[in-house]
C-alpha positions as CSV (number, residue, x, y, z in Angstrom):
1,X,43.2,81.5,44.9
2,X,40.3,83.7,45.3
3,X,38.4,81.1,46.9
4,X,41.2,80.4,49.8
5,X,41.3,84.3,50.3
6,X,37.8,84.6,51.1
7,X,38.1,81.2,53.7
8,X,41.2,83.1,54.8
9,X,39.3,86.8,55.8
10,X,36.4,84.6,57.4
11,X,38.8,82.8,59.6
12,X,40.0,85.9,60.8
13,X,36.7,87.3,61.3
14,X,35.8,84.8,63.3
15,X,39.0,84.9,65.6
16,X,38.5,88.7,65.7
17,X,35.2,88.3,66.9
18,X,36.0,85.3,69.6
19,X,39.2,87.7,71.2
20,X,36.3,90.5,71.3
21,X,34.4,88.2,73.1
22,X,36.6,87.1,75.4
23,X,38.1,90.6,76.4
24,X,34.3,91.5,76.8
25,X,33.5,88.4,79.2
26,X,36.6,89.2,81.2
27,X,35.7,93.1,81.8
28,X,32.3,92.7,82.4
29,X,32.9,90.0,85.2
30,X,35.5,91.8,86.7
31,X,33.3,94.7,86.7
32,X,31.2,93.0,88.3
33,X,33.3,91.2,90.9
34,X,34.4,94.9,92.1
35,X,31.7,97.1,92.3
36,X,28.0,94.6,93.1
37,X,28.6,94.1,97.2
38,X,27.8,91.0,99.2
39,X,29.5,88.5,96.7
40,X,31.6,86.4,99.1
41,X,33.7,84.4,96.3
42,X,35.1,87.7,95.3
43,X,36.1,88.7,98.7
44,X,39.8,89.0,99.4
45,X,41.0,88.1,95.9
46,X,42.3,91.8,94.9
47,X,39.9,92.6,92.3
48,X,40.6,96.0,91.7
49,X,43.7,95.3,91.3
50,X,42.7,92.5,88.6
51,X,40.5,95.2,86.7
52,X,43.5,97.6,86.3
53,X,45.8,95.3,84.8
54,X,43.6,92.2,83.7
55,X,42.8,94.1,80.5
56,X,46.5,95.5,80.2
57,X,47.5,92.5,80.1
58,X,45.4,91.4,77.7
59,X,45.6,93.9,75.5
60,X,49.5,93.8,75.2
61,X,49.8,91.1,72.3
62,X,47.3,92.8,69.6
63,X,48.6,96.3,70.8
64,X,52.5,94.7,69.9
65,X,51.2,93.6,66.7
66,X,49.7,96.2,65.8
67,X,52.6,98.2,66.3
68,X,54.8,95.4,64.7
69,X,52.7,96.3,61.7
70,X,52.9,99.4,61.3
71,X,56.2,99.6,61.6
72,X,57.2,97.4,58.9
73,X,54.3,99.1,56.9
74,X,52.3,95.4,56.5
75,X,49.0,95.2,55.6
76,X,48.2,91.5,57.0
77,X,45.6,91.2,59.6
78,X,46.4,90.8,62.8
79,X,46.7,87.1,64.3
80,X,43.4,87.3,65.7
81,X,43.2,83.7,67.1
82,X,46.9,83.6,68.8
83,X,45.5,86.9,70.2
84,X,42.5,84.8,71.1
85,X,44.4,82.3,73.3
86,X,46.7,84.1,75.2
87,X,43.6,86.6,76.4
88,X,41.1,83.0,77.1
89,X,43.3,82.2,80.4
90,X,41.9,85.7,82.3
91,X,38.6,84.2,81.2
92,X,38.8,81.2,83.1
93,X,40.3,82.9,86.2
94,X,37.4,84.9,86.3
95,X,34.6,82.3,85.4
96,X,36.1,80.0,88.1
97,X,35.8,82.7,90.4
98,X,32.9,83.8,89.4
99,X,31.6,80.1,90.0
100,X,33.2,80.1,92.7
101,X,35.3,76.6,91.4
102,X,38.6,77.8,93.3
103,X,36.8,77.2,97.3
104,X,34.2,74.2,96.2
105,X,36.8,72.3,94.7
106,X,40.0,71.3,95.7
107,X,41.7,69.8,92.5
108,X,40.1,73.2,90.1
109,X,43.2,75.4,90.9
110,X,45.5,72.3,89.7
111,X,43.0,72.3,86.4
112,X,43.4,75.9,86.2
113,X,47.5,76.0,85.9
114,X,47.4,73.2,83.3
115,X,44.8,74.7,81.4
116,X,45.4,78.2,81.4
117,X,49.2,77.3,80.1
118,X,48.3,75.0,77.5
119,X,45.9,78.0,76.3
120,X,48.3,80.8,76.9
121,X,51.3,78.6,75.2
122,X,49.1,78.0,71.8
123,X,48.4,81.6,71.6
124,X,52.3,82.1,72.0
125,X,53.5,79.4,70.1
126,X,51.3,80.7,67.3
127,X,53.5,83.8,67.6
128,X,56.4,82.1,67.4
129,X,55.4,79.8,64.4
130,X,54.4,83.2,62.2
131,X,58.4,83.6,61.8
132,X,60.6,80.7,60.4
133,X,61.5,78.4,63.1
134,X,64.3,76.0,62.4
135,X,65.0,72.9,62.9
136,X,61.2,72.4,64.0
137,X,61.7,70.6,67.3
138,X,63.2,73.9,68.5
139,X,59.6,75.4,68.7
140,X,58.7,72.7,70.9
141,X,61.5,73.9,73.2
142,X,61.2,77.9,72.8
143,X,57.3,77.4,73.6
144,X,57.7,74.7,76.9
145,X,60.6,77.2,78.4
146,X,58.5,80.1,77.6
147,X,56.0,78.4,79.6
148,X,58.0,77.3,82.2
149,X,59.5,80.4,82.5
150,X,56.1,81.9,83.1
151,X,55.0,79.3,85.5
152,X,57.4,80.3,87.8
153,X,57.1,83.8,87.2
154,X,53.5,83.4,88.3
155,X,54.3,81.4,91.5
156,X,56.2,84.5,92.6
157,X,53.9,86.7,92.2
158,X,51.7,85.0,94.1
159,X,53.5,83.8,96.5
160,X,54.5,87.8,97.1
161,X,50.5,89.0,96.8
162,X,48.7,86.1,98.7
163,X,51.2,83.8,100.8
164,X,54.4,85.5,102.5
165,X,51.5,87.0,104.9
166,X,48.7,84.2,104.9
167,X,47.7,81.3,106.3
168,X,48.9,78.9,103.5
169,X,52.7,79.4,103.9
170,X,53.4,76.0,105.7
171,X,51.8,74.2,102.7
172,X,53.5,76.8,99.9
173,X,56.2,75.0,98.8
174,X,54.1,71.8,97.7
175,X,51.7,73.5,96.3
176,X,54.2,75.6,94.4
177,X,55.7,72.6,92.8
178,X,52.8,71.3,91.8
179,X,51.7,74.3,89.9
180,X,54.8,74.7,88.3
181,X,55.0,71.3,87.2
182,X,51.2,71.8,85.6
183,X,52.0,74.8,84.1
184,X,55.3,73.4,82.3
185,X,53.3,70.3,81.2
186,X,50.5,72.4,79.6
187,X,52.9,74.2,77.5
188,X,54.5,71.3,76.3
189,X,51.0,70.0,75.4
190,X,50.6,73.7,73.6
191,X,54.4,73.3,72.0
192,X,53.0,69.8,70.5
193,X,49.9,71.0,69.3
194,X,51.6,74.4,68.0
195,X,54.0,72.2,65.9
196,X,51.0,69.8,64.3
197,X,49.2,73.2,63.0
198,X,52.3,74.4,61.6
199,X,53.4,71.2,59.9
200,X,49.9,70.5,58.4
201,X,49.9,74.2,57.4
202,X,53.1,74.2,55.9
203,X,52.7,70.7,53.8
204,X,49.2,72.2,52.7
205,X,51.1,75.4,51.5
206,X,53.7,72.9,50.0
207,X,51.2,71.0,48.0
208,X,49.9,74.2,46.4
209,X,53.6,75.0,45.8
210,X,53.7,71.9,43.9
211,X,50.4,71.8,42.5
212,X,51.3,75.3,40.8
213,X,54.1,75.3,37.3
214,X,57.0,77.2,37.7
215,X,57.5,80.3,35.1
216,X,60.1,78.1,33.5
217,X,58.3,75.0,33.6
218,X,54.7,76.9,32.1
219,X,57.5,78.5,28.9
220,X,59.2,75.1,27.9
221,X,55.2,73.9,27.9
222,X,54.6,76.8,25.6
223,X,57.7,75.8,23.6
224,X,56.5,72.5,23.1
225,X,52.7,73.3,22.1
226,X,54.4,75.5,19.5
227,X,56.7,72.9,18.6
228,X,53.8,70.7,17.4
């Protein structure tokens, strides 16, 4: 229907514009954080490391879909609001920094690693969801071992940027545990709520399906108007 087409494009506008957004918020504090002196939150924390690869990183799901696209010639736009939520997690690194949340409070780095996976693991999940996914509760798992997987992932790298020389190696392996355990947790949050967009998608596309005649159903009408 013409008028769903038009709610569709909007929809996408508006995710287009929110992953601009975020990608912009991102650069412009990591900008910041790298070149204004005297700003002791960002002291320490590898920030020009963060603006080389921060907006790699980000940019490496619409790149891949883009390219996914043009390979198979589609004309679809790109899933802007997937995009959207995998890019949001460097936002929040950066505004918690920036706020300096990570040294004034003690539980925001736990809020961060449940957060930032239940953010990332939508955005992937949404990925996932765009190809048929059978039976349904395997999305659930696919998106919470993605997650999991990631969580760890992460852990190492910190553990091999920040810890194995500083002073927080006797309390490491806690604190590792912990994050892990958050991380996994928000991605099965994101796995849930990835499945109840796709089901309420799919039984609205269904009752279209059923709300529209098939070609042989509309002919036998036909038939019988002539009939009469």
């Amino acid at each position: 229907m013409a008028v769903d087409r038009v709610s569709s494009q909007r929809s996408d506008r508006r995710a287009w514009w929110v992953a601009v957004a975020v990608f912009a918020l991102t650069v412009g504090q990591l900008v910041v954080a790298t070149f204004v002196p005297g700003l002791a939150q960002f002291e320490g924390k590898a920030f020009g490391a963060r603006l080389a690869f921060y907006p790699l990183l980000m940019a490496v799901v619409p790149a891949g879909c883009w390219l996914i696209r043009r390979r198979r010639r589609g004309t679809e736009p790109l899933p802007w609001r997937a995009c959207a939520f995998v890019m949001a997690p460097f936002l929040v690194d950066l505004t918690g920094n920036t706020l300096d949340l990570y040294d004034s409070y003690s539980w925001w780095d736990d809020v961060f690693h449940f957060t930032n996976w239940l953010l990332l693991c939508c955005g992937l999940g949404l990925l996932i969801a765009g190809s048929y996914v059978a039976p349904r509760w395997s999305l659930l798992v696919t998106v919470t071992g993605i997650g999991a997987m990631l969580a760890i992932a992460w852990e190492l790298g910190e553990w091999y940027t920040f810890i194995r020389h500083g002073t927080e190696l006797d309390t490491a392996y806690q604190d590792t545990l912990g994050d892990e355990t958050l991380g996994t947790l928000g991605a099965f949050v994101a796995a849930v709520f990835v499945a109840r967009w796709t089901r309420a998608a799919d039984d609205a596309d269904g009752g279209q399906l059923r709300a529209t005649p098939s070609p042989g159903a509309t002919e036998k009408q036909g038939r019988d108007r002539r009939a009469r």
